[in-house]
N, C-alpha and C positions, 0 to 999 in steps of 0.2 A: 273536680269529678262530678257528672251528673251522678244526681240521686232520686228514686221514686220513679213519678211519672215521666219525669221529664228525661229519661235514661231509655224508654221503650217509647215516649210518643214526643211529636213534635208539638211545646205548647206553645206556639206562636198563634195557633190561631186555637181559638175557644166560641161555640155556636150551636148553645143548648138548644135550638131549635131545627139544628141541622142535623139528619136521620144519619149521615155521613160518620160525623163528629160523634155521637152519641153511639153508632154505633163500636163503634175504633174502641171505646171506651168500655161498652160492654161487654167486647169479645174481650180487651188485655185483663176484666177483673173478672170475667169467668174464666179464664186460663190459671189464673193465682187460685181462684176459690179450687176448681179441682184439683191443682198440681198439690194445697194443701190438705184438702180431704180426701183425696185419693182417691177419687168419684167422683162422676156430672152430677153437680147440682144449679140447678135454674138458678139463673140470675138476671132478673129483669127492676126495670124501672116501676117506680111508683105509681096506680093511677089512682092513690088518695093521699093527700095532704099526710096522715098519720101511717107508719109503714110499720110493722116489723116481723122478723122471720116466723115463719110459722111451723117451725120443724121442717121441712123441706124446700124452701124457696128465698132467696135471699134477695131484696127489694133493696134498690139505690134510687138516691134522690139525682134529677134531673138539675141543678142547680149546678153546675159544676166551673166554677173560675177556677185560673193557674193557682190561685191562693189557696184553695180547696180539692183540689183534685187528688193529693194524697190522702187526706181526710176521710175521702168518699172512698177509698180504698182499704184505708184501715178498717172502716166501719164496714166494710163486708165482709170482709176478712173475718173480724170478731163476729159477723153472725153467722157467716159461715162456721166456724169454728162452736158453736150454739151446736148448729145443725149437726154437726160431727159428731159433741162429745157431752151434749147436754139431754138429759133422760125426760123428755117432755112428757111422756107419760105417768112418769113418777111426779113430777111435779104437780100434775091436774090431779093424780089421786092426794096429794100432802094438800091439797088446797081445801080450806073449809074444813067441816066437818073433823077430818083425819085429822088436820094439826090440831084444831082445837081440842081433841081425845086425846089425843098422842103427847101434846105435847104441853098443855093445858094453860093454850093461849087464847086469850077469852078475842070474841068477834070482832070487837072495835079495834085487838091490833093487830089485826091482821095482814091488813095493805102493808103496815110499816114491815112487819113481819118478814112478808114477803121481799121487800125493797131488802131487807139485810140479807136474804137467802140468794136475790138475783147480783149484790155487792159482791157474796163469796163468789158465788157461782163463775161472775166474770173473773175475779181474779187466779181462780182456777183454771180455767178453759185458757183465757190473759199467756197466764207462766205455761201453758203444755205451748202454745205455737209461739210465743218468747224463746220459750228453750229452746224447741227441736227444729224449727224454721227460722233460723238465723237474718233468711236473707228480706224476710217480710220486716224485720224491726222496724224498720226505718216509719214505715206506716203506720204502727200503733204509736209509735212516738211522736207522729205529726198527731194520729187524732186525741192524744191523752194531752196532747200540750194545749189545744184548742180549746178541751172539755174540763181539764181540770187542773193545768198547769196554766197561771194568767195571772194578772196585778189585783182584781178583783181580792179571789182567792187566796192571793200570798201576802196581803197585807192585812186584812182581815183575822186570818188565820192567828198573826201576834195580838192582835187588840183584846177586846174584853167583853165581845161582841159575840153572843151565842154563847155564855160561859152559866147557864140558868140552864137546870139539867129539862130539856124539852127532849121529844124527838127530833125539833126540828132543828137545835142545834145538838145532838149525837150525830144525826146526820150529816149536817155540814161537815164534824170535827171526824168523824169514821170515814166518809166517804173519801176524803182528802188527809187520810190517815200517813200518807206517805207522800206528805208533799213537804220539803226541808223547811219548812216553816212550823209544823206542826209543833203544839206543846201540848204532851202529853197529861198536864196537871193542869188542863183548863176545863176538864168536867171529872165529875168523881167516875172511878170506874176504864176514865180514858187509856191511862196507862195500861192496865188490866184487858183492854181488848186490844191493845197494841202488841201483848205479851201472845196474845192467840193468834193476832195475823198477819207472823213472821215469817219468810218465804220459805222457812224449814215445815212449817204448818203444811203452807199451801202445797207444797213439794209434795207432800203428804195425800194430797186429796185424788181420790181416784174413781169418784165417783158423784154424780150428781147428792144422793144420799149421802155423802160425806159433807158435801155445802150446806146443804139442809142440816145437818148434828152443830156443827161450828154455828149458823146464823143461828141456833136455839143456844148457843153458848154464849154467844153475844149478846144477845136477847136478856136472857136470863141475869146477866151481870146488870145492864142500863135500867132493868125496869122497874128494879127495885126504888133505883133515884129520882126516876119518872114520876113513881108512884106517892113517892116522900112529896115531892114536888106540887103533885098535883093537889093531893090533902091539903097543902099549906096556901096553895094561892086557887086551886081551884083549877081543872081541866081546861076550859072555855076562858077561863080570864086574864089570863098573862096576856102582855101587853108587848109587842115590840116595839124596839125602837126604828125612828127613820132608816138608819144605815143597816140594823136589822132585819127588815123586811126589804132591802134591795139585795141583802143577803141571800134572804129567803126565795127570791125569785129564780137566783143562780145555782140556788140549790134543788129546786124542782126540775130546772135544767138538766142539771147530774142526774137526778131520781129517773128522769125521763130516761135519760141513756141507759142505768145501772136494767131498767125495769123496758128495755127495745121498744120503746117507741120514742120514736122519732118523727119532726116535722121534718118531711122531706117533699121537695118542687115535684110535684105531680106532672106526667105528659097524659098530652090528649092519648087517647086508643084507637085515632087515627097515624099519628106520630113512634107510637108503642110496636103498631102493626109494620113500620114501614121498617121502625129500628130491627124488628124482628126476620125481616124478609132479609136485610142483609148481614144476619150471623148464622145462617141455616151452616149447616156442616158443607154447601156445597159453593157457598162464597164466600170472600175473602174481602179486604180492602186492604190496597199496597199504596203507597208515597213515593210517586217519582219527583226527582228533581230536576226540574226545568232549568232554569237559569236563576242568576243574582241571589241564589237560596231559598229560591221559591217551590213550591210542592207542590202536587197535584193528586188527592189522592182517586185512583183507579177499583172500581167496582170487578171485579174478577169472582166471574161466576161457572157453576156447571148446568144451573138451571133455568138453562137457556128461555122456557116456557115462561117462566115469571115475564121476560122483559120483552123478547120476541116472538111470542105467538099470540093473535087471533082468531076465534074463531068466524071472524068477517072477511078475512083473508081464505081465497080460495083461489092457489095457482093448481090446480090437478091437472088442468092439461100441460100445465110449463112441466110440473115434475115427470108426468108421462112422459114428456117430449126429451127430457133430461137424459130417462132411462134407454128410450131409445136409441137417442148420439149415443150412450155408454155403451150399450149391445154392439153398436157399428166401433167404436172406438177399441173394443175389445176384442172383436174380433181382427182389428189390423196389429193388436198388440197382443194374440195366445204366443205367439213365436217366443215371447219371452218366458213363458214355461218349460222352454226344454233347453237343453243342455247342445249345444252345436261341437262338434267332435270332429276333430280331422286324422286323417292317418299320415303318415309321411313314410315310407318305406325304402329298404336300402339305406340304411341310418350304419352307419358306424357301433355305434352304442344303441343302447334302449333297449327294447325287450328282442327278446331271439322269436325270427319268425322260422317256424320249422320245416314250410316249405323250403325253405331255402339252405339247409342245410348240408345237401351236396355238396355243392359249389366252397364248403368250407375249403377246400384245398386248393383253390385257386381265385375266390373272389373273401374279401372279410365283409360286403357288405349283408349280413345278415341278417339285421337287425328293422325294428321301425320303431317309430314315434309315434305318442298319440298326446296330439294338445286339443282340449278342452276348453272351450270356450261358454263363459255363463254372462246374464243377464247384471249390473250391478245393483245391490241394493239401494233404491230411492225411496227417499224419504220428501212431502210435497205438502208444507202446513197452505192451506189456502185462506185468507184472512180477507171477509167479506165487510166491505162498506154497506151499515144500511141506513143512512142517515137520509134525511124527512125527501132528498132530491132524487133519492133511489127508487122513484116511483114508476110506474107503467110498463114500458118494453124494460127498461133498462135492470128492473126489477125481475122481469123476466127472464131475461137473458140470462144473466148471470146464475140465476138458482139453476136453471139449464146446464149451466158451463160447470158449477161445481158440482152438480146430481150425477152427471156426464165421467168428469173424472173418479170422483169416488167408488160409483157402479164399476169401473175396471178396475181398481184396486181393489175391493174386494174380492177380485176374481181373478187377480194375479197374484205369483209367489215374487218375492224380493221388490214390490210397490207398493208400500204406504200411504197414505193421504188424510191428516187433519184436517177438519175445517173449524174455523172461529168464525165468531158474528162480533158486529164493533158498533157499537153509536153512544149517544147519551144516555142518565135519566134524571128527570128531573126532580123524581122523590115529590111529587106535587109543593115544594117549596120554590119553584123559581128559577131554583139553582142546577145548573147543566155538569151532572158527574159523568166523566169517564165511565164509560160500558164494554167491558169484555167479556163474549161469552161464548164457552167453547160447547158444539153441538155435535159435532160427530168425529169418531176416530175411526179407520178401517182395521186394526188393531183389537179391538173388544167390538166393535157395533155391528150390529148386519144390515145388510143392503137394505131391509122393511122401514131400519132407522129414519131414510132417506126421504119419505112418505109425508114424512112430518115437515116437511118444506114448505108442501102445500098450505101452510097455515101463517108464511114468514110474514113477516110486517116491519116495514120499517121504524125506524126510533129514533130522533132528535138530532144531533150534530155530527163531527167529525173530528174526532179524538185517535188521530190516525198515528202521530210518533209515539204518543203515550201506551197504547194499545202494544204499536209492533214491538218498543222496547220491550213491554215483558214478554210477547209471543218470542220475540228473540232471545230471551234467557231460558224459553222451555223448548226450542227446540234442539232435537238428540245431535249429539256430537257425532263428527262426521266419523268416528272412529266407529262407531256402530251402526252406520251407515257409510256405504261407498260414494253416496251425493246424498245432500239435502238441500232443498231448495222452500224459498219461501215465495209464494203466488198472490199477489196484493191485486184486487180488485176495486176499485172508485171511482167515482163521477164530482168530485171535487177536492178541493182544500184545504187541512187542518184544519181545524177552528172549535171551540165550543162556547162563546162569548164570554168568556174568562180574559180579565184582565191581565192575569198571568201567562194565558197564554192566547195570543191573540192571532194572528194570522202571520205578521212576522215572524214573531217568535217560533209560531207552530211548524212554518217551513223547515226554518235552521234546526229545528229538534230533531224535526224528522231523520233532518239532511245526514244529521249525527246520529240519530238512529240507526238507519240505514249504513252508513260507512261500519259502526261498530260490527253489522250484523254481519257482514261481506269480510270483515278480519276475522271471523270464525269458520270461514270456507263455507257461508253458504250462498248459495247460488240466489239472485234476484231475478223475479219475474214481477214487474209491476205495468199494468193498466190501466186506462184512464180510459172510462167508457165513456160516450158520449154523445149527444143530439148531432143534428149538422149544427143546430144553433147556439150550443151553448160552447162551443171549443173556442173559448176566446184567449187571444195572445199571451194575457196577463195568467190564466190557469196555465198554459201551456211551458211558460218560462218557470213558474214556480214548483208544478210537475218536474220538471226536468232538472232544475237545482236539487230537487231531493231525492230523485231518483239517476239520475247520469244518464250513460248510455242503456238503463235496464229500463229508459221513460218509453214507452209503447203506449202512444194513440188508437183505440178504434172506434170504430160505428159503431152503437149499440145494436146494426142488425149486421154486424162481421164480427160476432163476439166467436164464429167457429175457428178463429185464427189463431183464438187460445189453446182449444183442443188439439190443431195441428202441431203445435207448438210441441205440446207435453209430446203427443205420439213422435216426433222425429227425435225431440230429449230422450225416450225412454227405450226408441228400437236403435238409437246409437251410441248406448251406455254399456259397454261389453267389457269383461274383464275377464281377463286369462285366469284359470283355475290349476291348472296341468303343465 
């Protein structure tokens, strides 16, 4: 049974450098950090070597191997957990001054001081999401085995090594107070703090001010033998030994962790920015599988502006042009606003017509019928190719053809019309990601939405089965609609030069795409727009294996053979009401 990461993400591939990867990563451990704190809190990557939370912001290292990827989980988790239930204001006022009053701990021990207050602290915060979040364990136990469960450690711990009452071997033996190797009668005192930080203690703690009472309890027992210690050999002069001071290094380690900071792989804030542009609340990234167990994962967005608009881009009279076919389109299609009615009379049954009521003593036919006839509801996702060869007329045409239809769906009852946008990006690393990005619904949008066309821009490849498959799992089941149809517009070929999925591949995905989408009753309408010069044989046959009989060829200046299309679909889609 997968466990951790490897249960919610595919660790086959790992590419700290890839905005992709890194982002996948950030969205699954801001999802734990809120579902545990019960609130958004930020969770972004490091942009300095040295990171830790700062009461509101939980920093992860960009470092992330299959070996480590639970790790970097648990450790957010615990600071997230910080951020939840650790009194940081209290803390800065106990610092300086107040503890040394309060608690009458003179300057020089302070740091250590501290270091024992942030030991309790974690073990408190530790035991509340131990307890109450069952399902996170698995995470602090990868990262407690990493930090403080190890061969180092556990052999050590028996030997006779740090057994000179210092800080810095109280530390070692308290820090690692709970690791089955420990023995409690290797410093004076040990047993004696062992006796105070029993999980019935901790259980106990309910308050950052309560860690703070126990580390002055702690404190208080060790210092006495610090103090003996030091009179006799002197503060400054104790000596370690070699294996001591490799000791010592592993336990600065701990102190780092107990005291959040942490070295963690810092990203550039070019890298930072890009990770961040794809976890906004309005994109996604999803894992299709291709073939041989290959993935691909897809950018799925609502913010379409990020990836397709320019302000260098200026179609306004395509879009003018657009609204106008719609004016004209819409006016051969108001007919489908009203309700068509027939009478039928001299019925046997049906309602009594009272003209005719005489004749009861010699005719029964008194009666008529009335059937009703209404428009069916259509539903029309249109999913636009804008890859880098969508350029000039063809580029044109098309925002035409989709401005066109939208403009009468808003302005008809029982016609709907999505439109998606589709190509690459390359995240300025090289690398060619699937781009979905949905830009208008007639549903919530209004017709002004449409405006914003004028600004379309092409973008990078053609990620064409990957794309419709998911447009295929979001569009409405026909049960809620009386037709749904999907409207594919392109001037090429699968492809985003992924070795995964290459242009074989990308056919037969489609192919299967497609087949899948057409088992769920929806209707195919796909076009292949095109030069006179570029319709060559080999696109032609490859169009046609992915699409069948729904493969439709045109000019890109007879793209109006689309429009006519819908208008004969949509005035001979009637369905009996009556």
């Amino acid at each position: 049974m997968k466990k951790g990461a490897a249960y919610w993400m595919d660790l086959k591939y790992f590419d700290d450098e890839d905005p992709i990867f890194l982002a996948q990563i950030q969205k699954g451990i801001t999802n734990f950090v809120n579902i545990l704190c019960g609130k958004t809190i930020p969770v972004e990557y490091a942009l300095t070597g040295d990171s830790m939370t700062d009461g509101k912001t939980v920093y992860i290292s960009a470092n992330i191997k299959e070996d480590s990827i639970d790790q970097i989980v648990g450790l957010a988790l615990h600071e997230a957990s910080h951020v939840l239930l650790t009194d940081f204001g209290f803390l800065n006022q106990e610092r300086g001054k107040l503890l040394e009053v309060k608690y009458d701990v003179p300057y020089e021990d302070l740091s250590n001081v501290f270091t024992l207050i942030n030991f309790v602290e974690d073990k408190r915060i530790d035991n509340f999401v131990y307890s109450t979040a069952p399902g996170y364990q698995f995470y602090y136990e990868e990262l407690y085995r990493t930090s403080f469960y190890n061969k180092i450690v556990d052999k050590n711990l028996l030997s006779d090594n740090f057994t000179k009452p210092t800080w810095d071997a109280y530390f070692f033996r308290i820090i690692n107070l709970f690791n089955r190797n420990s023995d409690y009668d290797k410093l004076p005192g040990l047993r004696e703090v062992r006796d105070l930080i029993t999980f019935k203690r901790i259980n106990t703690l309910k308050s950052t001010r309560d860690s703070v009472e126990l580390a002055i309890e702690i404190y208080n027992i060790i210092k006495v033998f610090i103090e003996e210690e030091e009179e006799e050999v002197g503060r400054e002069k104790y000596e370690y030994s070699n294996q001591e001071n490799k000791i010592k290094e592993h336990v600065e380690h701990q102190k780092a962790f107990i005291n959040s900071v942490y070295r963690k792989k810092r990203v550039s804030t070019k890298l930072k920015n890009q990770v961040n542009k794809l976890i906004n609340n309005k994109t996604k990234i999803k894992e299709f599988e291709i073939n041989n167990n290959a993935t691909i994962p897809l950018i799925i967005t609502q913010n379409w502006e990020e990836y397709f608009k320019s302000p260098l881009s200026r179609h306004d009279k395509t879009v003018a042009q657009g609204l106008a076919n719609g004016k004209k389109l819409l006016s051969k299609l108001k007919v489908r606003n009203s309700t068509k009615k027939d009478i039928f009379p001299n019925q046997k049954k049906g309602k009594l017509d009272h003209s005719k009521v005489y004749k009861a003593t010699f005719d029964d036919n008194l009666f008529y019928r009335v059937e009703k006839e209404d428009f069916k509801n259509t539903f029309i996702h249109i999913s636009l190719d804008l890859s880098g060869s969508m350029r000039g007329d063809k580029l044109s045409q098309t925002i035409q053809t989709a401005v066109s239809i939208a403009y009468a769906a808003c302005n008809l009852k029982s016609f709907d019309v999505e439109i998606s946008l589709r190509g690459t990006s390359d995240l300025n690393n090289g690398i060619n990601h699937p781009l979905l990005a949905y830009f208008f619904d007639s549903r919530k949008d209004s017709v002004k939405k449409l405006n914003q066309l004028k600004y379309l821009t092409i973008r990078g490849m053609t990620p064409e089965g990957i794309c419709l498959e998911e447009i295929g799992k979001r569009l409405p089941l026909v049960n809620h609609y009386n037709e749904v149809y999907l409207l594919n517009i392109s001037d090429g070929l699968p492809n985003i030069h992924n070795n995964s999925y290459n242009l074989t591949t990308a056919v037969n995905h489609t192919k299967k795409v497609i087949k899948g989408i057409r088992a769920n009753k929806v209707g195919i309408l796909s076009y292949y727009i095109h030069d006179t010069w570029d319709r060559s044989q080999k696109s032609k046959e490859a169009f046609t294996k992915m699409y069948g009989k729904d493969a439709k060829f045109i000019d890109v200046n007879n793209t109006s053979m689309i429009a006519k299309t819908i208008n004969n679909l949509l005035l001979n889609s009637t369905l009996k009401v009556s």
